[in-house]
N, C-alpha and C positions, 0 to 999 in steps of 0.2 A: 436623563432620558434622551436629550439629542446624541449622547455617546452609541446609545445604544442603539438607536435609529439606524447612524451612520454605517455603524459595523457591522450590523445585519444585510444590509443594501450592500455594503461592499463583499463579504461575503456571500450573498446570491449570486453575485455577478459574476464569480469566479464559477457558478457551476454553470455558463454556458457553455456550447460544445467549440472546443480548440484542437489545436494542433499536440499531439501525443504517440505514444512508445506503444510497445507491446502489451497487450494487458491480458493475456490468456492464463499469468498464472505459473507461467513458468520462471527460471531461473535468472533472467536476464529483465523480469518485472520492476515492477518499483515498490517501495518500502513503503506500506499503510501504519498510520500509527495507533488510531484510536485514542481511545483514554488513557491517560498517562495515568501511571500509578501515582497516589498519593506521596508527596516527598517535597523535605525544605531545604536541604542541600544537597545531594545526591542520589543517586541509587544506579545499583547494577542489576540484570537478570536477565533471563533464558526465555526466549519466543521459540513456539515449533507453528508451524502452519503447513498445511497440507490443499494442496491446488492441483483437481484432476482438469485433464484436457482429452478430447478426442478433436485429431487433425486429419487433413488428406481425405478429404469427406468426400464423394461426387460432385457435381454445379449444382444439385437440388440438392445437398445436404445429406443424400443419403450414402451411407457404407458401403465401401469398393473393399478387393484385397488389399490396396494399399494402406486401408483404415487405419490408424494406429490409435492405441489408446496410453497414454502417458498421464505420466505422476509425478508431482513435483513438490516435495518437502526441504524444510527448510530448516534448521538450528540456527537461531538468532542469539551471538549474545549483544547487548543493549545496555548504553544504561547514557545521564545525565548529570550534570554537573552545572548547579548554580554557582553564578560570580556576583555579591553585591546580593542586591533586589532589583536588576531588570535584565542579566545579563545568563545565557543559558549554552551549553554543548553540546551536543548530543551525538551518539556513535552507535552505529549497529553494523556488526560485523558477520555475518550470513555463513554457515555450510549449508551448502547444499546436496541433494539426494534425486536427482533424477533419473526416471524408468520409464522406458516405451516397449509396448507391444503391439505386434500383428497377428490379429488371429486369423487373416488370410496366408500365414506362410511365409512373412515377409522378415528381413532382421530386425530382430529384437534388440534391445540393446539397457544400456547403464553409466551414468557418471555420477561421480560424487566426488567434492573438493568444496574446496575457499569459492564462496560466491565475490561479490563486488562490495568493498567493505563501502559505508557512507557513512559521513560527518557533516554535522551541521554547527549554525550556529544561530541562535535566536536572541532576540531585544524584546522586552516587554514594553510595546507601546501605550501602556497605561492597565490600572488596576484600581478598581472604584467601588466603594461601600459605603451603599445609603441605604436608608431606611423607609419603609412605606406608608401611607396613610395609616394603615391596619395592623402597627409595631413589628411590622417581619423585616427582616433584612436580604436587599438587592445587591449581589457582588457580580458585578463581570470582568473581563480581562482580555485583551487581545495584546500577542504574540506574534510576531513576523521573523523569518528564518531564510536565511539563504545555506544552502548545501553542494557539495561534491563528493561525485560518486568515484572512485579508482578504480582502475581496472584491473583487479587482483586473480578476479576469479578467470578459468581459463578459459578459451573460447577458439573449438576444433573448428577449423576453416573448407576442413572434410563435407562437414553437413551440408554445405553448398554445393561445393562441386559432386558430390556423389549424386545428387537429386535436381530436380527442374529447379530452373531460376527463379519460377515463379511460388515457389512452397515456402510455408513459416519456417522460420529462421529463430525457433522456440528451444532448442534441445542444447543449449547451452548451460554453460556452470558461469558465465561474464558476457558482457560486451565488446570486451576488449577494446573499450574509449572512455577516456575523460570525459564525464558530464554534469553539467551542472542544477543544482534544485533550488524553487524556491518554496516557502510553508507560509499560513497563515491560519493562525489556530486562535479560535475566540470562545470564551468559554461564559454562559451566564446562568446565574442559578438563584433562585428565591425560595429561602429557605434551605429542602433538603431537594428540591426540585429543579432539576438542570436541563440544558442544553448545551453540547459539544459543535463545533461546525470545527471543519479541517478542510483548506483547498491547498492542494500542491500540485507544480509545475515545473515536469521534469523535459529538461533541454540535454539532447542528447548530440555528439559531435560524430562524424565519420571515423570507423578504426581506421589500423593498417591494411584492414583488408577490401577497402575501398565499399563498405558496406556501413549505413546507419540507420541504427534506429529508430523511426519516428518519436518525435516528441509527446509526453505526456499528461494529462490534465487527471487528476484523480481529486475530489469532493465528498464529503460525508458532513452528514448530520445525525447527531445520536439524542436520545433522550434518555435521562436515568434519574432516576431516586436513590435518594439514601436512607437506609435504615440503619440506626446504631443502635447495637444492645449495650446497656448498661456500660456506655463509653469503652468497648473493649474489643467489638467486632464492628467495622461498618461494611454494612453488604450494598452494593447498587447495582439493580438488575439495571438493561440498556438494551433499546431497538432506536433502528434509524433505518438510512437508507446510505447505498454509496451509488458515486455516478463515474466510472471510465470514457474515455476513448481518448483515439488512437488515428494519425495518420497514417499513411503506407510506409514502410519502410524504402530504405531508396540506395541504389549503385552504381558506382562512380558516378556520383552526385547529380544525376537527373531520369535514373531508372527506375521507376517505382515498382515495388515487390507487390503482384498482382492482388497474392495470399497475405496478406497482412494488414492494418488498420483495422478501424469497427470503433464499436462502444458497448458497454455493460451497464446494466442497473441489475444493485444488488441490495437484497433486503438485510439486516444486520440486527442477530438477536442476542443478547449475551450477559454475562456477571460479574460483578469485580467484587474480589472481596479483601478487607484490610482491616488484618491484627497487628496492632503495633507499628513496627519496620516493615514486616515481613504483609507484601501483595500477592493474589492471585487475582484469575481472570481467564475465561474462555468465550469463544464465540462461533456464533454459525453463520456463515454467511450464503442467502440465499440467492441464486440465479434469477431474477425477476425479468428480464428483456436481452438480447443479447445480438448482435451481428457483426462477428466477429470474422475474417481473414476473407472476405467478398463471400461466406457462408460457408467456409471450406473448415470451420472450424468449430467447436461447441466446447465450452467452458463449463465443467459440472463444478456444485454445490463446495466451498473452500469452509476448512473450519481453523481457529488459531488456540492455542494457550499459552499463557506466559506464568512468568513466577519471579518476584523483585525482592530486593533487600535494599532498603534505604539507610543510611550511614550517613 
């Protein structure tokens, strides 16, 4: 019990509000994990998520012609590899598909390429199974992970100079900088009755084009059941909540990009389902609070699926 104490408290603490990256959604975002598929020594599989944005809003939020409305999809491939019983890898490798429009008239436009691949690595700081007064069984686990992000995906230096100093700096396929993540994933469940918490903190470094990032804080809590039929299907529906934000972005290292920082709360509805080897899983994630780029920005409703094979 005092394990579990501790890892919850530590765990809250991580979702006060810090210093973070861009969270609107687009291509240059950070990598949410959610619930990991079922698996005891590997697996590999396929994430799409889908993240609309409207930018370039007025000062009250409302639609100029400059309005743009963008779309940001993404092909994940993913997957895991345990070493031992405490030692973990992990790799998601992103294409991305991003699309803006103006329906005042304005250019339109399109990229698509290699986003920013990311690798982690994770240690399992303990994993513990008792039992309770009333013969059921208490198992939890907490997980700690450090990562780095590459800068693979490409990143046109155009989108700046063609527009105000002061506009999101969203419409990218990368960062084009080295950065670095950390994770902590605690998982407790009684029974068939769980809770997921996930906090990551992404530190991001200045490119070559004398432009960075803000740093990221991203937190989630899910809840989920599991139903097994006849040991052959386990289904576990899952809602939670996630929590973003985001400092100002910043140039040649003490300008802050006016349009940029904020925070999000997002509602999280979704299903995992597991035959065998083979996982799926989809989710909605709901808009709940938002104030994102000093208001010049609105984040609509993101949904993900994925699909794994464990080997």
């Amino acid at each position: 019990m005092k394990h579990i104490i501790i890892t919850f408290l530590l765990c809250l603490a991580a979702l006060r509000p810090a210093l973070a990256c861009d969270i609107c959604g687009c291509g240059v975002g950070t990598y949410y994990l959610g619930i990991l598929p079922d698996f005891n020594k590997r697996f590999v599989g396929l994430r799409y998520q889908h993240r609309p944005l409207t930018t370039h809003l007025g000062p009250s939020g409302n639609r100029t012609p400059l309005t743009a409305d963008e779309s940001y999809q993404s092909y994940e491939l993913w997957g895991a590899w345990n070493f031992g019983t405490r030692w973990r890898a992990m790799a998601i490798i992103p294409y991305n598909f991003n699309r803006r429009e103006i329906p005042g008239g304005g250019e339109a436009g399109e990229k698509s390429g290699l986003g920013d691949v990311a690798l982690m690595g994770y240690y399992k700081v303990f994993e513990q199974l008792t039992g309770t007064s009333d013969n059921k069984i208490l198992i939890h686990s907490l997980w700690a992970g450090i990562g780095i992000k590459t800068p693979t995906g490409r990143y046109d230096n155009s989108e700046r100079t063609n527009t105000s100093q002061d506009s999101p700096n969203n419409f990218q396929l990368g960062t084009a900088s080295t950065d670095f993540m950390a994770n902590l994933a605690y998982d407790i469940r009684l029974m068939d009755l769980g809770l997921n918490v996930n906090a990551s903190y992404k530190i991001n470094t200045e490119n070559n084009y004398a432009y960075r990032y803000g740093n990221k804080l991203t937190a989630n809590a899910l809840f989920y059941y599991k139903f097994n039929i006849q040991n052959r299907l386990r289904i576990a529906p899952n809602a939670g909540i996630m929590y973003e934000t985001q400092e100002k972005d910043e140039t040649q290292k003490r300008y802050p990009v006016a349009q940029s920082g904020g925070y999000a709360t997002t509602g999280i509805i979704g299903l995992e389902l597991n035959a065998g080897r083979l996982s799926l899983g989809a989710n909605h994630q709901l808009l709940l609070d938002q104030h994102l780029a000093d208001g010049r920005a609105i984040a609509g409703n993101r949904w993900m699926a994925h699909a794994s094979f464990a080997f």
